[in-house]
C-alpha positions in Angstrom: 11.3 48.1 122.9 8.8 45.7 121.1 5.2 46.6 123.3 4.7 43.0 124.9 8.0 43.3 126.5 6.7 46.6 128.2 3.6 44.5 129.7 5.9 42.7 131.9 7.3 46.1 133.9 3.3 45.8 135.6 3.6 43.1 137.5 2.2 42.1 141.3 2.7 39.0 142.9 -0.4 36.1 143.0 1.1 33.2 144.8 -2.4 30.9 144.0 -3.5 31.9 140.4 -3.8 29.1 138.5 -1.9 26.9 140.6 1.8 28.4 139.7 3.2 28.3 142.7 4.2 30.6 145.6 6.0 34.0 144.7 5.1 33.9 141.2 5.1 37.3 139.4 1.8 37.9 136.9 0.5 40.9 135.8 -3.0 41.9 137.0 -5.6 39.8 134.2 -6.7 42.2 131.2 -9.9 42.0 129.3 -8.6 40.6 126.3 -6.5 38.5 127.7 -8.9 36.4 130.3 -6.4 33.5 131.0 -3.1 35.7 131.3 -2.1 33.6 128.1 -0.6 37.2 126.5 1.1 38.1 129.7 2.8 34.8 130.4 4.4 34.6 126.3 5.4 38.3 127.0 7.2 37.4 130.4 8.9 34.6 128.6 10.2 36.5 126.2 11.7 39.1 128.5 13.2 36.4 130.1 15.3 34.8 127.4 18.2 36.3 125.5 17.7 37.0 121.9 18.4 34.8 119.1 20.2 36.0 116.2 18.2 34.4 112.9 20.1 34.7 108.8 17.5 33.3 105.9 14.3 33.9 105.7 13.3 31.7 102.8 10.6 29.4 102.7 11.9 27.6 105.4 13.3 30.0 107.6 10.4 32.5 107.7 8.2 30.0 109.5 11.0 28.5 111.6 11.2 32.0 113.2 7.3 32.2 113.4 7.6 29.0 115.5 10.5 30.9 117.8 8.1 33.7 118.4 5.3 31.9 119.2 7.9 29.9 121.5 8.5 32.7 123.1 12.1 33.5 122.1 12.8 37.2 120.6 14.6 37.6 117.9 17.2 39.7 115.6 16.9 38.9 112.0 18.8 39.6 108.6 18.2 38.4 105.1 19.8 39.1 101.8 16.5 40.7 100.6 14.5 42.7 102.8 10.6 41.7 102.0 10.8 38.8 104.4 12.4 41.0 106.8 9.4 43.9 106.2 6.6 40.6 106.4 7.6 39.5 109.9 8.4 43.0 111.5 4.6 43.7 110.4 4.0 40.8 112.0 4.7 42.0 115.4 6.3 40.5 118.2 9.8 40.2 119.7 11.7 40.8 116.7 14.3 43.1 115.2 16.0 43.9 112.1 19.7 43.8 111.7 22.1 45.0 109.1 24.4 42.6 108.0 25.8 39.1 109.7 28.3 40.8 111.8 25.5 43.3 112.9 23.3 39.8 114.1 26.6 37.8 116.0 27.2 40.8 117.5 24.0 41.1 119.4 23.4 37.4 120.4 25.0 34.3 121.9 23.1 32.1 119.8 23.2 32.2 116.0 21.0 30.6 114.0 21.6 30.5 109.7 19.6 28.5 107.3 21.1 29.2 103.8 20.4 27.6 100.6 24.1 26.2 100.1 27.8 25.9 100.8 28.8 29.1 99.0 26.0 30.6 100.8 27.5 30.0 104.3 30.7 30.3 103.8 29.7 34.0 102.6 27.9 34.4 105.8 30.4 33.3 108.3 33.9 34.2 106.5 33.2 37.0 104.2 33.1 40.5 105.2 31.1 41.9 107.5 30.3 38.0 108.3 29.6 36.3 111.5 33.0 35.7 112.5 34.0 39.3 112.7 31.0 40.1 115.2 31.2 36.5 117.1 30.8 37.0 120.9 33.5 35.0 123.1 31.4 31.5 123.9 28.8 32.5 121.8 26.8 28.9 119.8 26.2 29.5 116.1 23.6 26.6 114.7 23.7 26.1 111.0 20.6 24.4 110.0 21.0 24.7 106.3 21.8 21.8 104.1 25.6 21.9 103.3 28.4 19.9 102.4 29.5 17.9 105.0 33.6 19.1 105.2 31.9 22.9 105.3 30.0 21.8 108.3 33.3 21.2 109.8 35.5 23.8 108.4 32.9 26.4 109.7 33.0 24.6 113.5 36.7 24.6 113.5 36.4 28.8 112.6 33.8 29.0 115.0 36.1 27.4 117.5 39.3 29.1 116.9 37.0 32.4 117.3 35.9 31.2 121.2 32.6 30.1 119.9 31.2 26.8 120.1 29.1 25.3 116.4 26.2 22.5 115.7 25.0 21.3 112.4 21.5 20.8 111.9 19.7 20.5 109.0 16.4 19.5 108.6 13.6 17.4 106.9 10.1 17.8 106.6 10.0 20.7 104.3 8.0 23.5 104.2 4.6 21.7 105.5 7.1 20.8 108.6 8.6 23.7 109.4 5.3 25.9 109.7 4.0 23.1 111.7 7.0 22.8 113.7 7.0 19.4 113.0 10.7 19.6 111.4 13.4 15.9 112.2 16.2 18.2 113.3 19.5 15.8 112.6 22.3 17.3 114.9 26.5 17.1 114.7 28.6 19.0 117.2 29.5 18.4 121.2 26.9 16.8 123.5 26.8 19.8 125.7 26.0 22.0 123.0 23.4 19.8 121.7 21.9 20.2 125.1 21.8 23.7 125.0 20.3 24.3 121.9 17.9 21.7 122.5 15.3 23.8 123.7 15.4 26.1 120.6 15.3 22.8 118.5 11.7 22.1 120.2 10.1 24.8 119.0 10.9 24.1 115.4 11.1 20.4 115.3 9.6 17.4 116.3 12.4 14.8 115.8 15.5 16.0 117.2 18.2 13.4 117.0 22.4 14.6 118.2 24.2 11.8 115.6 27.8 12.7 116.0 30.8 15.0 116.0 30.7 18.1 113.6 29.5 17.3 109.9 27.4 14.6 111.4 24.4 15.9 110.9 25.3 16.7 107.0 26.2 13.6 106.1 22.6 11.9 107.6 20.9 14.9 105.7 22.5 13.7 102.7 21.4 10.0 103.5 17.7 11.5 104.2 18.1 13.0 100.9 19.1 10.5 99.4 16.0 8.7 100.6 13.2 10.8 99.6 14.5 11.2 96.2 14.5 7.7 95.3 11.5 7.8 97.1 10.0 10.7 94.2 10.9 8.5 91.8 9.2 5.3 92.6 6.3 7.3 93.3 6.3 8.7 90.3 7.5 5.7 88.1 4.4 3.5 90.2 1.7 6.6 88.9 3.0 6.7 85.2 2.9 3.0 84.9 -0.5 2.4 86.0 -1.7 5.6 84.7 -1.0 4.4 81.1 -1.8 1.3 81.6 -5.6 2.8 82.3 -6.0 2.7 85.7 -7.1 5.8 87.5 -3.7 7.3 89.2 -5.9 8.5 92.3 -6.7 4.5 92.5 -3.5 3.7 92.8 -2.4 6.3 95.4 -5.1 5.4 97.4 -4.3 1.7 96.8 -0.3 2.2 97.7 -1.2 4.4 100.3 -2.4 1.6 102.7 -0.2 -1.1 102.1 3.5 -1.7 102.4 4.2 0.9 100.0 3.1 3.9 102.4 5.0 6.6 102.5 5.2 10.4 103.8 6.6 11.7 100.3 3.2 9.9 99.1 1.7 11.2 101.8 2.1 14.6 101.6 3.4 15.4 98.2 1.1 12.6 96.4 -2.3 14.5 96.0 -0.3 17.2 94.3 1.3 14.9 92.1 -1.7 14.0 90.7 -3.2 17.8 90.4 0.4 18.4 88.7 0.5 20.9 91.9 4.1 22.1 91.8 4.3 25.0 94.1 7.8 25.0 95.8 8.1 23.5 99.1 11.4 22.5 98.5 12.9 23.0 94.9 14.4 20.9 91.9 17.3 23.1 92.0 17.9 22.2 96.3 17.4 18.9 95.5 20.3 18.6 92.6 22.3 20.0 95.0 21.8 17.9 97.5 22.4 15.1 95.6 25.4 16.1 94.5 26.5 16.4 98.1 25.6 12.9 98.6 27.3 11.3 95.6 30.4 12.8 96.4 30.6 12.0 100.1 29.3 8.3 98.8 33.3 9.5 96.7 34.6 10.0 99.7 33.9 7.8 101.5 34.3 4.5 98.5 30.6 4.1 98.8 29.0 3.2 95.3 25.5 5.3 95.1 24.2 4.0 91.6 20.4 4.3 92.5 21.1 7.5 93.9 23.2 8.5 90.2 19.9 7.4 87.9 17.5 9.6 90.2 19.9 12.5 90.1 20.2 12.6 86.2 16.3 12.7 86.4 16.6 15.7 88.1 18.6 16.9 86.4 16.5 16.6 82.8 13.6 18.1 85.0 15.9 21.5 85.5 17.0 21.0 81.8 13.5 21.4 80.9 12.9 24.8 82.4 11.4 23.7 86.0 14.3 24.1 88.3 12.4 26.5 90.8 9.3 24.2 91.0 8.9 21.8 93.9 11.1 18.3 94.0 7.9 16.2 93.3 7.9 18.0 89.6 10.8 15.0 89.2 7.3 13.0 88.0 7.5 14.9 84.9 10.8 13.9 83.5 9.3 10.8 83.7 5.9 11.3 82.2 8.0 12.8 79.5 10.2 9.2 78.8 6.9 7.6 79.0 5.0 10.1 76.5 2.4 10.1 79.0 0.9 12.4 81.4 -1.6 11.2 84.5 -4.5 11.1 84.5 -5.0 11.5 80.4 
């Protein structure tokens, strides 16, 4: 048993400390811990059931940072085992776990964050997968970005199993998610939305229930569709004026306070111009995505045509080599069509 859930067996009862309320349970004040700040996470945490956690990439290592700090404990399993070793030398609430089955069949809420269809449906069908260790009325969340008829074909499993299933991927990236800061977008039943709510606050900021199951995929896929377009005019603006001798700093700085604002400029714009392309969220996620959006737009007789241009961009910016690098890197497929690089 993880030592801050031992510091709640100590307890006595101080009806007036710090205003809490009468028969409140604290443990006597420790010198390192002059407020009881320590004590109180620690209670918390004995006090809520354990949430099972699968993916611990670069988003889901920090969303379960945020859920410890929240005060949830937590039983973990990832396909490689360095995050797993990281945040167990972390301390805190948290446990390893075997496999996917070895995770459902210790909790009654299930969260995974995987990097794609395949990825999920390996998770939750395959051997040793979630459904074979599902507890009756147990809620599994699926916050990675999927394909929206998954979405629903894993809820209907889920279902069939007893269990109850949300979709909810996210946006913000990785600056979001180790701020907590993360728009949650949310498909499934109202009443499960409600209950997972609470989790939701501790990772995200913007936390929005927009339909039945597959919901939320398919207004990731608009949100995705979004910020890509949005890459590109950022980067088209930056190549044009670059080469046209103005200072590309100038111009963000210019852009940045007008009508043309925007949080992939925001955040992603002073790396742009450094040619920073550290992955927060990859070229490679981003194809993907795209291709999830072009064919629900398929599915749905929507024409995406915009959408189709930016994709092929990204898809010249994986051709080059630079698939792993972060989505902003689509500014170099341009710079290369231009024979130009900012800032020369």
């Amino acid at each position: 048993m993880p030592c801050a859930l031992l510091m709640v067996t100590n307890v006595r009862v101080d009806r007036d400390r710090r205003g809490l309320g009468q028969g409140a349970c604290h443990a006597p004040l420790r010198r390192g811990d002059p407020d009881g700040t320590d004590y109180e996470r620690a209670q918390t945490v004995a006090e809520r059931a354990p949430i099972g956690f699968i993916g611990l990439g670069i988003m889901g290592k920090p969303m379960v940072r945020n859920l410890l700090k929240a005060g949830y404990p937590l039983v973990v399993h990832n396909r490689s085992r360095g995050a797993v070793d990281e945040l167990l030398g972390e301390g805190g609430a948290i446990e390893a776990a075997d496999g996917a089955r070895a995770v459902a069949e210790r909790v009654d809420t299930l969260i995974t964050m995987l990097p794609d269809s395949p990825d999920v449906r390996a998770v939750v069908f395959g051997p040793g997968g979630v459904l074979e260790g599902l507890r009756p009325g147990a809620l599994l969340i699926d916050m990675s970005t999927i394909a929206p008829a998954t979405a629903v074909e894993v809820a209907e499993a889920v279902a069939a199993k007893g269990g109850r299933a949300l979709d909810a991927p996210v946006s913000g990236g990785d600056k979001g998610a180790i701020a907590g800061t993360l728009s949650i977008m949310v498909g499934g039943a109202e009443d499960d939305f409600a209950r997972a709510r609470p989790i939701f606050e501790a990772m995200g900021k913007t936390i929005v229930h927009v339909g039945a199951a597959g919901a939320g995929q398919t207004v990731k896929a608009c949100n995705q569709v979004a910020v890509a377009i949005g890459y590109a005019a950022v980067g088209e603006a930056l190549v044009l004026g670059s080469k046209a001798g103005v200072a590309p700093e100038k111009i963000l700085q210019v852009l940045g306070g007008g009508l043309a604002a925007s949080r992939v400029m925001e955040l992603r714009g002073p790396g742009m111009l450094a040619h920073d392309f550290a992955p927060g969220f990859r070229v490679n996620l981003h194809r993907k995505d795209l291709g999830i959006a072009l064919a629900t737009g398929k599915e749905h007789g929507v024409p995406l045509p915009t959408t189709a241009t930016v994709a092929q961009l990204f898809e010249s910016v994986a051709a080059a080599g630079h698939g792993d690098l972060d989505h902003s890197a689509l500014l170099t497929s341009i710079e290369a069509m231009a024979l130009h690089r900012i800032g020369d």
